[in-house]
N, C-alpha and C positions, 0 to 999 in steps of 0.2 A: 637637426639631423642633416651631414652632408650631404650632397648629391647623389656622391658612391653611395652612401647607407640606403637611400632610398634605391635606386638602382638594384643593390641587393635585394632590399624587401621585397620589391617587385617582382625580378626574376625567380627569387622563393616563392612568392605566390601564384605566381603564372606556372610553375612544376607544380606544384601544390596540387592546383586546380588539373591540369593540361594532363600530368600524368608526364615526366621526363621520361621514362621509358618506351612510351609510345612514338618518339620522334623520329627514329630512323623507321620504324616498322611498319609495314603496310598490313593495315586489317582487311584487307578487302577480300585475303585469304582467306576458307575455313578452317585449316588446317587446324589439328588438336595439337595445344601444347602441352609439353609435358615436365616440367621442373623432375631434374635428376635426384635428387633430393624428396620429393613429393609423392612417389607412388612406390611404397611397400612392398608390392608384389612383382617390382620389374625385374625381369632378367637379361644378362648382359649375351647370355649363350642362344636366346632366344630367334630364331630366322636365319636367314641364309643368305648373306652380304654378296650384294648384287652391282655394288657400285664404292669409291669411294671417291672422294673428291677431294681434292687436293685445295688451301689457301694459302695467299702469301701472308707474311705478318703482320697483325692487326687487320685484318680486310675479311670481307666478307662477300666482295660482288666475286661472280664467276666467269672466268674466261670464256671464250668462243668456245675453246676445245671441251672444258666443260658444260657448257651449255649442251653440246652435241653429242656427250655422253651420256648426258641426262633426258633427251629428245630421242634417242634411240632406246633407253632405257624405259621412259615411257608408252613407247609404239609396242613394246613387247610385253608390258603390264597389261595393258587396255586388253589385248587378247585375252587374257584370263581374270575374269570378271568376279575373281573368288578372292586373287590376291588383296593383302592388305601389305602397306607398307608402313616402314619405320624408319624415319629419317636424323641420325644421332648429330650433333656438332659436338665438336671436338677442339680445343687448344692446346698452344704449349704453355708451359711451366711460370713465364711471365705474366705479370699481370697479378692482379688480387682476384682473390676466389670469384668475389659475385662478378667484375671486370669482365671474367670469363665465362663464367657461367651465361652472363646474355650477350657476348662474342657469340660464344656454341650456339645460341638460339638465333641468332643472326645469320650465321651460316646453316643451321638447320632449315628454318623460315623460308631462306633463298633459293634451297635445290627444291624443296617444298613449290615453291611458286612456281618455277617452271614445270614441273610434272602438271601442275593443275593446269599452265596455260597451255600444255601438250595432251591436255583431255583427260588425264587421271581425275577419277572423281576424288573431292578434298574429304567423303566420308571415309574413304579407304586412308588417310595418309596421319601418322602420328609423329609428330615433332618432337623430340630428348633433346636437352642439352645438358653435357656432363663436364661441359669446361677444361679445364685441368685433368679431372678425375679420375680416366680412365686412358693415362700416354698409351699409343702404341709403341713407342722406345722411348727407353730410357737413355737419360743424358743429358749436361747443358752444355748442348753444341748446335751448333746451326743446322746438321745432318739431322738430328733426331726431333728439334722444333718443327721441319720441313716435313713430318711425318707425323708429327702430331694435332697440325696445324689443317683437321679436315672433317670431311661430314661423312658420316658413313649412311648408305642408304640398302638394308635390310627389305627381303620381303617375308612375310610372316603367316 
């Protein structure tokens, strides 16, 4: 066995074990996830979009300005101690379905984390990612990726 093949083996077995999925993601969150795909009874019409957040391509960390909409958004949740919230990610059209699918949960994850580090309790807060699945516009253009490419944050 060459070097390389071993090399592979390894890093196979280290995802194996480790879980590749887990390597960008911080569990330290409680946030509920929620596979777009996974829960039967979900509704897309469901709450009242209280935020959205915009990404640039491929990326998932949040600007200042979004941070500070998500920090204001959160000071006005805590007052109402009934609210629950639902936090959706969202991509454009590039990429392979699963690719996208935990892009979306990555941007979900992310606005998630800051509401909880701005005091939202993480029992109120549910994670969706619908990837692809649900554009806000249609189109393969940069205009309608830049409008697809976001987390919407619902309260419920």
């Amino acid at each position: 066995m060459s070097a390389l093949e071993s090399l592979f083996v390894l890093l196979t077995a280290l995802c194996a074990i480790g879980g590749c999925a887990n390597i960008l993601y911080d569990e330290t969150a409680d946030a509920t996830v929620v596979s777009a795909t996974s829960e039967a009874k979900y509704s897309d019409s469901e709450g009242e979009v209280s935020r959205t957040i915009y990404f640039d391509y491929d990326r998932y960390d949040l600007s200042s300005s979004s941070i500070s909409q998500i920090r204001q958004l959160a000071d006005s949740i805590k007052s109402n101690s009934s609210a629950r919230l639902r936090v959706e990610g969202h991509c454009d059209e590039r990429g392979t379905r699963e690719y996208n699918l935990a892009l979306g949960e990555r941007r979900a994850n992310a606005v998630a984390e800051i509401l909880i580090l701005n005091g939202v309790n993480s029992a109120r807060i549910t994670t969706v990612s619908y990837g692809e699945e649900r554009p806000n516009t249609f189109g393969s253009n940069e205009e309608a990726w830049a409008k697809n490419r976001r987390a919407v944050v619902k309260v419920l």
